[in-house]
C-alpha positions in Angstrom: -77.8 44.1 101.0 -81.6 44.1 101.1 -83.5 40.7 101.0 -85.7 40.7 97.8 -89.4 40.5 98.8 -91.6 38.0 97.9 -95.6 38.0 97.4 -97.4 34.8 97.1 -100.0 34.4 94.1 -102.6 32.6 96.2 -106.0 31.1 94.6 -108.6 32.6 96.4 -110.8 30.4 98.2 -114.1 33.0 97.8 -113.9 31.6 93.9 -115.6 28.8 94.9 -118.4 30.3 96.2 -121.1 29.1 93.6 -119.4 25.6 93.0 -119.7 22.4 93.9 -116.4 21.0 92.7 -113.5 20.9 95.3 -110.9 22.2 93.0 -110.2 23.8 89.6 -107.3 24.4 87.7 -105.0 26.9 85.9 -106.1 27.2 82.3 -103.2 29.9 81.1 -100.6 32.2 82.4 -101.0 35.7 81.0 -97.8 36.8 81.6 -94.5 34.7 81.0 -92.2 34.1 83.5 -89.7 36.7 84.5 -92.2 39.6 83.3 -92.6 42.6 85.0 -95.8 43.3 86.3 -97.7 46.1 88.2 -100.0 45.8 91.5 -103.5 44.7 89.9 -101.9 43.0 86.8 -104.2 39.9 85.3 -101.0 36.9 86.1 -103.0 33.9 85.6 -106.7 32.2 84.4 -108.4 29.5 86.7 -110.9 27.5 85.6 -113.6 26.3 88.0 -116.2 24.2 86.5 -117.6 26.2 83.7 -115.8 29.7 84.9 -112.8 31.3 84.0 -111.0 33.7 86.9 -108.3 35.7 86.2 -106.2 36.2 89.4 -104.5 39.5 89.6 -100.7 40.1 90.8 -100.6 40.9 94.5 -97.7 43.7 94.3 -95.8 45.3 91.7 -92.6 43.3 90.9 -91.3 39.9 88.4 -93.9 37.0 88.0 -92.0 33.6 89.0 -94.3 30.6 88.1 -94.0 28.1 90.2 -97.0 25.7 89.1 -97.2 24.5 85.5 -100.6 24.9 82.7 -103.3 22.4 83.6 -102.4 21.9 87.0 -105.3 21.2 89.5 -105.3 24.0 92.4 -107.6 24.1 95.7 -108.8 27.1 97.8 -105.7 28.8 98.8 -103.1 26.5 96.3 -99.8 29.3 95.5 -99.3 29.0 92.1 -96.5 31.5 91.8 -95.1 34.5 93.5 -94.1 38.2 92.8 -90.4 38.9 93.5 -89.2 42.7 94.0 -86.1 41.7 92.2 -85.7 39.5 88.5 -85.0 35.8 89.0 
């Protein structure tokens, strides 16, 4: 049997690029857990002072959320993954 694949969603540190502030955090999840989403897919919102990223899914597959609304995330925080399998 295969082992299910995993791809971190990662907040990329290049969002802070025009901020001063050391961290930010997750304003919304745009997909629920368990949903499947495609390479590309908007997964999650990050709010950095005044500006709202969306972070995209890194690989087709199921969103697991691992970090909850309103949590604070630094360059690089995983905030949930893509699995190739559901669950």
């Amino acid at each position: 049997m295969e082992k299910p694949q995993t791809h971190p969603i990662r907040v990329d540190a290049g969002l802070w690029r025009n901020t001063m502030l050391p961290e930010g955090y997750i304003e919304a999840w745009l997909r629920p857990d368990g949903t499947p989403v495609q390479a590309g897919d908007p997964v999650a919102a990050i709010r950095i002072e005044d500006a709202l990223h969306d972070l995209p899914a890194p690989a087709q597959g199921f969103l697991h959320v691992m970090e909850k609304v309103n949590a604070v995330v630094e360059p690089g925080t995983v905030i949930g993954e893509i699995r190739s399998q559901p669950g």
